[in-house]
C-alpha positions as CSV (number, residue, x, y, z in Angstrom):
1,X,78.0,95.2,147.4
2,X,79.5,98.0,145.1
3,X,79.0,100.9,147.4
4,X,80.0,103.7,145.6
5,X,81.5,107.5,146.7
6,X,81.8,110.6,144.7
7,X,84.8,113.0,145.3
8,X,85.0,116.9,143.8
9,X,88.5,117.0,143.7
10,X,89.9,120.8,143.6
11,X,93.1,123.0,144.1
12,X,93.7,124.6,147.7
13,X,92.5,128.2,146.7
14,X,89.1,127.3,145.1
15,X,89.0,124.2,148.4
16,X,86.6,126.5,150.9
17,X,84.3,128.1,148.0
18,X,83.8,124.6,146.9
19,X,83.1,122.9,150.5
20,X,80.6,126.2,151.2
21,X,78.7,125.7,148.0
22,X,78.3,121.6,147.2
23,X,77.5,121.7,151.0
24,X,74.6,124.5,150.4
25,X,73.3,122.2,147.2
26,X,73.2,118.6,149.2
27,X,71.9,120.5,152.4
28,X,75.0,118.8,154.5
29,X,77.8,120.3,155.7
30,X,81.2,119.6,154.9
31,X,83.0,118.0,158.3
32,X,86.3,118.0,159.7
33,X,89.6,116.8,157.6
34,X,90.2,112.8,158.1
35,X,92.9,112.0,160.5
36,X,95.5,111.1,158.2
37,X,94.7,112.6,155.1
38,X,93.8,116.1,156.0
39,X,93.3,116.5,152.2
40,X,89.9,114.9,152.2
41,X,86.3,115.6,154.0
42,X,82.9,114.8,154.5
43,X,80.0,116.2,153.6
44,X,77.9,114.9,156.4
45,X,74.2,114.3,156.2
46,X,72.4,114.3,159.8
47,X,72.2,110.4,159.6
48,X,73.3,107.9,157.3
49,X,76.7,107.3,155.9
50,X,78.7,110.0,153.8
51,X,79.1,109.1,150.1
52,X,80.1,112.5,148.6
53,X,83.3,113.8,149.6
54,X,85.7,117.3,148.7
55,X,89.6,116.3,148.0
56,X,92.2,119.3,147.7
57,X,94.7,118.2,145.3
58,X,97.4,119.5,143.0
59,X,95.5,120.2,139.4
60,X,92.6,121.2,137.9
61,X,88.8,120.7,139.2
62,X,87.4,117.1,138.3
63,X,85.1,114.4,139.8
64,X,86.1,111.0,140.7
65,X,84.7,107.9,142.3
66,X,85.7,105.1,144.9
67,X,84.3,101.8,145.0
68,X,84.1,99.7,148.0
69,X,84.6,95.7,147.6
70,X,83.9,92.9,150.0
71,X,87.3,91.5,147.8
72,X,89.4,94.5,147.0
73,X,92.0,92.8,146.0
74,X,90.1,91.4,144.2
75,X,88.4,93.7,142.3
76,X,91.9,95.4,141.3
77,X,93.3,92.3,139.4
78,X,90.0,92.2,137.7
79,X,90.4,95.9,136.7
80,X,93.8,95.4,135.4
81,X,93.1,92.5,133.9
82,X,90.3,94.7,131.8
83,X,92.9,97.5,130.8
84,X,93.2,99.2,133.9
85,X,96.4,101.4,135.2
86,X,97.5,101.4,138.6
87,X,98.2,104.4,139.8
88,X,99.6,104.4,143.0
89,X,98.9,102.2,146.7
90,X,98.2,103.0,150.2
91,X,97.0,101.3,153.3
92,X,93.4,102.1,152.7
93,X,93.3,102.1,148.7
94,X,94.9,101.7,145.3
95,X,94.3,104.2,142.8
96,X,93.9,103.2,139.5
97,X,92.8,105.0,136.0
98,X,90.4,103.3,133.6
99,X,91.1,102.3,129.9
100,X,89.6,106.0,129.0
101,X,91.9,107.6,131.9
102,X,89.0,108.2,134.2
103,X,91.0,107.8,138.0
104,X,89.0,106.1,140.6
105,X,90.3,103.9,143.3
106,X,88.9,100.4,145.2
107,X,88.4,100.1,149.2
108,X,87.6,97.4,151.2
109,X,83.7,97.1,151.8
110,X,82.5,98.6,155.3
111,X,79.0,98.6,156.8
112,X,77.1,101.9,155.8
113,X,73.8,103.3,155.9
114,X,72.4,105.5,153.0
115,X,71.0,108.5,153.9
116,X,67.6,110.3,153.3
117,X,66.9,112.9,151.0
118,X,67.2,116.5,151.7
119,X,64.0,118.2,152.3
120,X,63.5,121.8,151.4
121,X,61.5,124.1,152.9
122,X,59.2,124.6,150.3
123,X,58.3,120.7,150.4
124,X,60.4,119.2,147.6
125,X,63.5,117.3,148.0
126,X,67.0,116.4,146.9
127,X,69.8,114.3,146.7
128,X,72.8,113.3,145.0
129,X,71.7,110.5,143.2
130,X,73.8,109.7,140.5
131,X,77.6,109.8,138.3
132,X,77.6,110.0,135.1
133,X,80.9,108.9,133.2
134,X,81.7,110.7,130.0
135,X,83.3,109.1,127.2
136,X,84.6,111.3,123.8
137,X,83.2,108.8,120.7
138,X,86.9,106.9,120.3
139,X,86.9,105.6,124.0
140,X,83.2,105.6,124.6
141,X,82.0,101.7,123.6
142,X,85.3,100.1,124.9
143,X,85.1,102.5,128.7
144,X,81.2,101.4,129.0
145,X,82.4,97.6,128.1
146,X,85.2,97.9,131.3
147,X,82.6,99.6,133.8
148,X,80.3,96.6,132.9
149,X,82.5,94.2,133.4
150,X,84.2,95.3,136.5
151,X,80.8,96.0,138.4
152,X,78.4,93.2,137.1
153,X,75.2,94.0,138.4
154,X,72.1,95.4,137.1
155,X,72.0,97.3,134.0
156,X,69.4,99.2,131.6
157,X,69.8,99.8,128.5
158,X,69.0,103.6,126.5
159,X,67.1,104.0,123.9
160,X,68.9,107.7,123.6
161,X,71.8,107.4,120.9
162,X,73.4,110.0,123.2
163,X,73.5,107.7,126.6
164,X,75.0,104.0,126.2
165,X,72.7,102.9,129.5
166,X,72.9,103.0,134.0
167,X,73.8,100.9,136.4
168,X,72.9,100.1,140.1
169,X,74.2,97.5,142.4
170,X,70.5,96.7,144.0
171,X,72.5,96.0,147.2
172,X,72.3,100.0,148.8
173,X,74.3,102.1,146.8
174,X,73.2,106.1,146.8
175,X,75.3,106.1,143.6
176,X,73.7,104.9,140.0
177,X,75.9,105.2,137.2
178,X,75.1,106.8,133.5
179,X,77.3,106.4,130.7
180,X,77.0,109.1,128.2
181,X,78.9,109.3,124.6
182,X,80.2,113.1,124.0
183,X,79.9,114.7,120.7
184,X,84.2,115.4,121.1
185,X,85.8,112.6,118.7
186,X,88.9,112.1,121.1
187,X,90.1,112.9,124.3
188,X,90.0,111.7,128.1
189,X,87.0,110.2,129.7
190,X,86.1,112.1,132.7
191,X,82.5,112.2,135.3
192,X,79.6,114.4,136.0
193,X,77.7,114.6,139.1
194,X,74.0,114.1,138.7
195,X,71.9,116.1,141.5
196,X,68.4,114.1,141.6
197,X,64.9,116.1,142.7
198,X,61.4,115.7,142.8
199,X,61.2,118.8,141.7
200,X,63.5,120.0,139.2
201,X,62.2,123.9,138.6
202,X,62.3,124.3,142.0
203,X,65.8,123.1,142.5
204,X,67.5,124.7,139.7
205,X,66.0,127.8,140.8
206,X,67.8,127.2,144.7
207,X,70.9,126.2,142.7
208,X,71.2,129.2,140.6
209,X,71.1,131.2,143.6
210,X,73.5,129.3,145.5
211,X,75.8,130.5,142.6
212,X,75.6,127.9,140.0
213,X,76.6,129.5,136.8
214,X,73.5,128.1,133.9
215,X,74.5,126.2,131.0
216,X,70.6,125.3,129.8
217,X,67.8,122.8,130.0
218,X,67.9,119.3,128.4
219,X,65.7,116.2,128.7
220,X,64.5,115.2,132.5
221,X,67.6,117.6,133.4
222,X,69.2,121.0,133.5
223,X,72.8,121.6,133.7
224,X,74.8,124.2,135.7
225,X,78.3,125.3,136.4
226,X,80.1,125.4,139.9
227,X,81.9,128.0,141.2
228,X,85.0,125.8,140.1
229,X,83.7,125.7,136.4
230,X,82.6,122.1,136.9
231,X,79.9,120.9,135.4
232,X,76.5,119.1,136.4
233,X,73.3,118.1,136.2
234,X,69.9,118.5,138.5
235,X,68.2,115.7,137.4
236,X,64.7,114.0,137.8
237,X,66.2,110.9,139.3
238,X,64.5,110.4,142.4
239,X,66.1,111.5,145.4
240,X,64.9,109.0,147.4
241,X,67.3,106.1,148.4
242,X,65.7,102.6,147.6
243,X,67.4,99.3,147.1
244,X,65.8,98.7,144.1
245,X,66.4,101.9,142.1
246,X,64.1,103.0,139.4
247,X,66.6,102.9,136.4
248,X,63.9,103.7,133.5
């Protein structure tokens, strides 16, 4: 299983506007510190298991992911072996940087439960449904060809010039992955979170009034601005949690 978890990582002052708003949009609040690392929380659905988490560090806003693994170790030397850095090492994880400088770091595998959609009260739902890692057009071919190798599991191709394809594990993940190809020539690969609905009018419209700063419609998604200047996406990925995800 390739459980994966989504972190907004942002500095100590913009920390409390962040855990108030991206705990507004996903409808779950963000819990207590973790003992140990009181740098990290929760945001914690009613039931289920949390998967998108708020990290106060010492730069700028960005996104990153964790992946769990029933072999961590594992999973490392395979991601060093495909051009990976290692970062640093704890008890509980190794953080690592992919060949395009995206950081993300590798768990061991526990048992978790994905939870339900959010519902709104005007019927339509929501959830966090999705990552999408973006790549400027010198890193983009060789970053998707490490992400496919390291997580080997299902994966659909686009016919979109601008998008190189998704991935699911089929084994419970809330998290599908995108891989999308800027227009910037060079740079440093960084991730998108990707907010799915079943009704994306109505969602942007609770978004926006959350706060969310609007950047403008595209194809099956809009994209908005947090109040940290990050960017992302209300999508028409369905918010509902299946094993076998709908990847069209």
């Amino acid at each position: 299983m390739s459980w994966l978890h989504a972190f907004i990582d942002v500095p100590a002052d913009l920390h409390a506007s962040q855990a108030g708003f991206w705990g507004s949009v996903l409808g779950w609040p963000a819990g207590a510190p973790w003992p140990g690392h009181p740098e990290l929380s929760s945001f914690e659905p009613p039931s289920g298991s949390p998967y998108v988490h708020l990290q106060r560090i010492d730069g700028p806003p960005r996104v990153h992911l964790d992946l769990e693994s029933d072999e961590p170790e594992g999973l490392v030397e395979r991601a060093l072996a495909l051009g990976a850095d290692l970062v640093s090492e704890s008890d509980e994880w190794r953080t690592l940087l992919s060949p395009g400088g995206l950081p993300f770091c590798v768990l061991e595998a526990r048992e978790r439960e994905a939870p339900a959609p959010t519902a709104w009260p005007d019927g339509h739902r929501s959830r966090l449904a999705q990552l999408c890692i973006d790549s400027p057009v010198s890193v983009h071919e060789a970053e998707v060809r490490f992400w496919r190798a390291l997580l080997p599991a299902r994966w659909v191709e686009s016919s979109s010039p601008e998008f190189a394809g998704k991935w699911h594990d089929d084994a419970g993940s809330p998290l599908q992955l995108l891989f999308q190809r800027l227009d910037e020539p060079d740079g440093t690969v960084r991730a998108h979170l990707d907010h799915g609905t079943d009704d994306l009018a109505a969602e942007v419209r609770r978004i926006r009034d959350l706060g969310a700063e609007d950047i403008g419609p595209g194809r099956g998604w809009h994209a908005l601005r947090d109040p940290a200047g990050l960017p992302f996406c209300v999508t028409e990925n369905s918010p509902e949690q299946t094993r076998l995800r709908d990847l069209g």
